[in-house]
C-alpha positions in Angstrom: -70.7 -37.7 125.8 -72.7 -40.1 123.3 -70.7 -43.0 121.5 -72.8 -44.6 119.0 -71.4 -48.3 118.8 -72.1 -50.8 116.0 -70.0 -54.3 115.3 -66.5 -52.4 116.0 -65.0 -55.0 118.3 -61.5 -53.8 116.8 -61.9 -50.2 117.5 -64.0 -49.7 120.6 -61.2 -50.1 123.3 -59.1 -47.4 121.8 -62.3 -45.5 121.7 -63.4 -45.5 125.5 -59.4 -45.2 126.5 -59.1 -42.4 125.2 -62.5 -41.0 127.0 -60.6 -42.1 130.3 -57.7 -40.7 129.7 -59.1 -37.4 129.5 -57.5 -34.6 131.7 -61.3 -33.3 132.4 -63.0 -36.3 134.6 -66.6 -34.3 135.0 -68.3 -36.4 132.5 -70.6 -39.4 132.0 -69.9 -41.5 128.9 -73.2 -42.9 127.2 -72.1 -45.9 124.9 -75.4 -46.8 122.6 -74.9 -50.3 121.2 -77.0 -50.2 118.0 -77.9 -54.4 118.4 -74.1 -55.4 118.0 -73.5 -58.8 116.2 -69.9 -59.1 117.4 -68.2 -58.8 120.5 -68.5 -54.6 120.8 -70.8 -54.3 123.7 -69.3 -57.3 125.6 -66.1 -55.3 125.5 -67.9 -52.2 126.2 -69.2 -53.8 129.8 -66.5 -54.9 130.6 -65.6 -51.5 131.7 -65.5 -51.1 135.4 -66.0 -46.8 135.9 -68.8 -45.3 137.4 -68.6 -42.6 134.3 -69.8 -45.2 131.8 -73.6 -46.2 130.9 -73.7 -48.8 128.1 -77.3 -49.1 126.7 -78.1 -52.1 124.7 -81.0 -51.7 121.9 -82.2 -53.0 118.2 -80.2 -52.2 115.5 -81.9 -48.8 114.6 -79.1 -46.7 112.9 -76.4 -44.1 113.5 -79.0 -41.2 114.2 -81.5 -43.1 116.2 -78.5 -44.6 118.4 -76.9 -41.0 119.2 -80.6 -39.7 119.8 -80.8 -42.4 122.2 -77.6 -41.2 123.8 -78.9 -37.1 123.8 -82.5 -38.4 125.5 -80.5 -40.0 128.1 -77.7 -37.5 129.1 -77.9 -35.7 132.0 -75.3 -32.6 131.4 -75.5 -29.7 129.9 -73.3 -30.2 127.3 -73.4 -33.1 124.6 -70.0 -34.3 123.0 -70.1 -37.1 120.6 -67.3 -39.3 119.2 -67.8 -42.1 116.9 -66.6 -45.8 118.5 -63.8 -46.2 116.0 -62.5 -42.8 116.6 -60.3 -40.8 119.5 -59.8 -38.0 121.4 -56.8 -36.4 122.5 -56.2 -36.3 126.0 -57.1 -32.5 126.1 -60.0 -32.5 124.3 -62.9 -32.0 127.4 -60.6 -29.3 128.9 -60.7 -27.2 126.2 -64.1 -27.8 125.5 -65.1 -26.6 129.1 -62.8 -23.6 128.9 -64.6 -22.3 125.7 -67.6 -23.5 127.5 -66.8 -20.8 130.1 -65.3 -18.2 128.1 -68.0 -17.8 125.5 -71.3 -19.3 127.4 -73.3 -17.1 124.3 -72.1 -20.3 122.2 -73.9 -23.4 121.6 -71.7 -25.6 119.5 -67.9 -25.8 120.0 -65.5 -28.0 118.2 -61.5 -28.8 117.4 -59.7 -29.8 114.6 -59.0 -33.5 113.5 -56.4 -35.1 112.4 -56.9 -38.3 109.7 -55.3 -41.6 109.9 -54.5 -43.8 106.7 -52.2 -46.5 106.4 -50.6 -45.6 109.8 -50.0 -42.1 108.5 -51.3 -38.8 110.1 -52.9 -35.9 108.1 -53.1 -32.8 109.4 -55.4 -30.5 107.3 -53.4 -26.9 107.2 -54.6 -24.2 109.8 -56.8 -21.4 107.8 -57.9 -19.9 111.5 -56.5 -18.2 114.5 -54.7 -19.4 116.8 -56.9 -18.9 119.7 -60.3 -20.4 120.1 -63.0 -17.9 118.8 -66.3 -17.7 117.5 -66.9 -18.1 113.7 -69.4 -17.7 111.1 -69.7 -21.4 110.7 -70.9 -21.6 106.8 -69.1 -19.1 105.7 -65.9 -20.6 107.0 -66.4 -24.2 106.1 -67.5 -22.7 102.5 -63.9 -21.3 101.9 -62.5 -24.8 103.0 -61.7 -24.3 106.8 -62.0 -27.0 109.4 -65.7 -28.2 109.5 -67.8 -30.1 112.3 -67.6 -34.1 112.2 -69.3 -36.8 114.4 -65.8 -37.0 116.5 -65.4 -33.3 117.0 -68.5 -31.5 118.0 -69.8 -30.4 121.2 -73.3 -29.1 121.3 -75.3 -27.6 124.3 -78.0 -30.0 125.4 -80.5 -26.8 125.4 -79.9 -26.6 121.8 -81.5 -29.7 120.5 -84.4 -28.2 121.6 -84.6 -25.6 118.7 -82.4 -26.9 116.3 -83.6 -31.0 116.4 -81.4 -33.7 116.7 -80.2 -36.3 113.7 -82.2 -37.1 111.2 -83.6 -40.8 111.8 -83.6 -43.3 108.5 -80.8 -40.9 106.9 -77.8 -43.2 106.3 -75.5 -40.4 104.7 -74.7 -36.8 105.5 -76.5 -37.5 108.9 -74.7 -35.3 110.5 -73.9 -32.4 108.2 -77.9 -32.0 107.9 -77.9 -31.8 112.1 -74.1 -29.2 111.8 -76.5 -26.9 109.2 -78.9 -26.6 111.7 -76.7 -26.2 114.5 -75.1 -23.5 113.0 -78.4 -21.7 111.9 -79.5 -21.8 115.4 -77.1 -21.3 117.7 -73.2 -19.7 117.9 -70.1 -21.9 117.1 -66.5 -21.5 118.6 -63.7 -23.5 116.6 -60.9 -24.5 118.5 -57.5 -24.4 116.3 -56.1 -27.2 117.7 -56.0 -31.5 116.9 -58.7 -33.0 119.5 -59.7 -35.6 117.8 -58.4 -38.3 115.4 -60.2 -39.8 112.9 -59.1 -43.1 111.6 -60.0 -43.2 108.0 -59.0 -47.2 107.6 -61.9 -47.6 110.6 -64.4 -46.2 108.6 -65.4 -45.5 105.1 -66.0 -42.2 103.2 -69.7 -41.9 101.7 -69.0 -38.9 99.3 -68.7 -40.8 96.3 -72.5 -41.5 97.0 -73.4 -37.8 96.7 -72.6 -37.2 93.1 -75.8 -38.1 91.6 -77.9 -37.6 94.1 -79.3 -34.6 96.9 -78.2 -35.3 100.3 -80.5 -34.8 103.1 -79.2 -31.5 104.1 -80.3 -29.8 101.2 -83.4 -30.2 101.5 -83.2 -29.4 104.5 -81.4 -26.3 103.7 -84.2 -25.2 101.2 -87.1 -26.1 103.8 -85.7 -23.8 106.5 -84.8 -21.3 104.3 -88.9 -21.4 102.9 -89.7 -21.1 106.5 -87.5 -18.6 107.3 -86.0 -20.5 110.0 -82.3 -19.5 108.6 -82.0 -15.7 110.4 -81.4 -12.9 107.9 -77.6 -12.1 108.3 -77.0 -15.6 107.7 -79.1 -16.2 104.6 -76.0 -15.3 102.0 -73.4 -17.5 103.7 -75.8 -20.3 104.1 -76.4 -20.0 100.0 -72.6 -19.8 99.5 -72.0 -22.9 101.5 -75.4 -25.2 99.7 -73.2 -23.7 96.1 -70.1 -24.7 97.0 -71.4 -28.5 97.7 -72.9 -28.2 94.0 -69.1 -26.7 92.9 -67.4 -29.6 94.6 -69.7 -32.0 93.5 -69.3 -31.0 89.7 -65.3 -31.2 90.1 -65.5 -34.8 91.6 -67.6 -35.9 88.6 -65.3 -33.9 86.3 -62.5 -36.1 88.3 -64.2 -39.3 87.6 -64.6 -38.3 83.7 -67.9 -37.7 83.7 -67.8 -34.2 81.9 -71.1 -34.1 80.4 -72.6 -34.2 83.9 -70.4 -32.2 85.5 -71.2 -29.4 83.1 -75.0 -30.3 83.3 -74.6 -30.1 86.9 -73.0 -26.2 86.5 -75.7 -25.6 84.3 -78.3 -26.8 85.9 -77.9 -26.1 89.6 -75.5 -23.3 90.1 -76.4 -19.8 90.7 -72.8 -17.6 89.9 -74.0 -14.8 91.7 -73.9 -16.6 94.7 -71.3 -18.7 94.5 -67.5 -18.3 95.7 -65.3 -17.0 92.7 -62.4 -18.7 93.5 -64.6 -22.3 94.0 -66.0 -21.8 90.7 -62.7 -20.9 88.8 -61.6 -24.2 90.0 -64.6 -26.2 88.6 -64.0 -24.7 85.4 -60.1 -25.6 85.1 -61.3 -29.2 85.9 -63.7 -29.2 83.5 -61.3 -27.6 80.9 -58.3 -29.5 81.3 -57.7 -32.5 78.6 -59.5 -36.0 79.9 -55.7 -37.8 80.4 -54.2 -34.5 82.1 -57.4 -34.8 84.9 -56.6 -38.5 85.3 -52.9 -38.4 85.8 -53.8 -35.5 88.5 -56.7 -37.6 89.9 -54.1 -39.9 90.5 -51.3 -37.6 92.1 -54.6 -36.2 94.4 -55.2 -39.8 95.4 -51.4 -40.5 96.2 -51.3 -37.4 97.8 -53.6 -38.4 100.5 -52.6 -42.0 100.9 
C-alpha cells in the first residue's frame, strides 16, 4: 500500500496505526515523504516493522509521490490511503476476499465515512449489501459511493494500460486516474465503511472547479476521440462528464451566481444525455427566489457540519 506524506506531523501516526492494526498482515506499507518541512518523516522512521519502507524525496506533489510509491511496490495489488486518513481494521481482508472472489476485477473499493468537528457522516447506502461488481460511472452518476485516494485498491497490472496519476495536476488528481480505471478495467464496491476520511485534516478543492475544466475532462474527451472508452461504456461515461457540468451549475446557482449557472446549462449541457432527475434539480435551483437558495445553502451547510 502507498501513503503519500506531506508536512502532516499531526495526522501521520493515526495513519500508519491503523495500517498495523489491520487484521490482514500480508502487506508492505510504502510511505513516500514528498520533502517534509516538519517532523512527518521523522515520525514515520521511527517505526520499527519490517512491513514499512519510508522513501524520502523532493517535494514533487501528490501524483509524483504515489507514482513513486506504485514504481516501488512489489505486490500485486496497490491500495492507497492518504497520511491524514484511516482504515478500519478490516479493510485488507475484505479487499483480499473480493480479490479472490472476483479475480476478473481490477479495482476494488469500500465506503467512507467523513469526519467534521468530531462528528461522523455516513453517506446512505444506494448498493447491495454484498460486495459486487458495478458499472462504475453509471453508479457514481446517480450519486452512489465513488472511489477516493483513501478507499481504492487497484491491481498493479493495471497501471499498465490505464496510466497512473497525472503529474503537475494539483486538483481532481485522482478522479482523472478513477475515470480511467474504470474505463479499463472491472470495479467491485464493497458496501461497507473501510475507511475514514477526516475532513478537518484536509481541505475540499471543489469550490476550485466552478470556473474552470478539471483535468479529467479532458481527459474524458481525449480517450473518448481515441476510442480508448469501450463501446458499452460510452453512454454512461457521457452521463457521468454531464452530471459534473449539472452539479457544477447548481453550486454556482448556490453561490448566487445565476447568470453563469444558466450560461453554464446553456453552454455545456447536452439533455439528451444527461440524467432527468439531475437536471430537474439544476433547474429548481436555478428557479427558486435568490433569498430562498440562500437560507437553504445555509441549512445544506449546517446540515453537514
Amino acid at each position: 500500500m502507498v501513503v503519500p506524506l506531506y508536512n502532516k506531523q499531526a495526522y501521520v501516526r493515526r495513519c500508519v496505526d491503523s495500517v498495523l492494526s489491520q487484521t490482514f498482515g500480508d502487506f508492505e506499507l510504502i510511505i513516500v515523504d514528498d520533502g517534509s518541512t516538519d517532523e512527518s518523516a521523522d515520525i514515520a522512521s521511527a517505526y520499527h516493522d519490517s512491513r514499512i519502507r519510508l522513501i524520502r524525496q523532493a517535494n514533487g506533489g501528490v501524483s509524483v509521490a504515489r507514482n513513486r510509491g506504485i514504481a516501488e511496490a512489489r505486490g500485486k495489488w496497490v491500495a492507497f490511503l492518504d497520511a491524514d486518513d484511516e482504515w478500519l481494521p478490516r479493510k485488507l481482508e475484505k479487499v483480499a476476499d473480493c480479490a479472490a472472489k472476483f479475480p476478473q476485477a481490477g479495482a476494488i473499493y469500500g465506503r467512507t465515512a467523513q469526519i467534521k468537528g468530531g462528528q461522523q457522516i455516513i453517506p446512505a447506502a444506494k448498493t447491495a449489501a454484498e460486495p459486487l461488481l458495478v458499472d462504475y460511472l453509471s453508479l457514481v452518476t446517480f450519486d452512489g459511493p465513488a472511489m477516493n485516494s483513501s478507499s481504492t485498491a487497484i491491481r498493479a497490472d493495471v497501471f499498465n494500460s490505464a496510466g497512473t496519476f497525472p503529474e503537475g495536476v494539483k486538483i481532481t488528481e485522482d478522479l482523472d486516474m478513477w475515470l480511467r480505471v474504470a474505463c479499463t478495467t472491472e470495479v467491485v464496491h464493497i458496501p461497507e465503511v473501510l475507511s475514514i476520511y477526516h475532513l478537518d485534516a484536509g481541505e475540499s478543492n471543489w469550490q476550485y472547479c466552478r470556473d474552470w475544466e478539471p483535468y479529467w475532462i479532458s481527459t474524458y474527451k481525449r480517450w473518448l476521440m481515441d476510442g480508448r472508452i469501450p463501446q458499452h461504456l460510452i453512454r454512461a461515461a457521457e452521463a457521468y462528464h454531464q452530471s459534473f457540468l449539472l452539479a457544477r451549475s447548481i453550486g454556482l446557482a448556490l453561490e448566487g451566481r445565476r447568470l453563469a449557472a444558466l450560461w453554464s446549462l446553456a453552454r455545456e449541457i447536452q439533455f439528451r444525455s444527461v440524467p432527468k432527475v439531475k437536471l430537474l434539480k439544476a433547474l429548481r435551483w436555478l428557479c427558486l427566489p435568490a433569498g430562498l437558495v440562500r437560507s437553504l445553502k445555509r441549512l445544506v451547510v449546517f446540515a453537514n457540519m
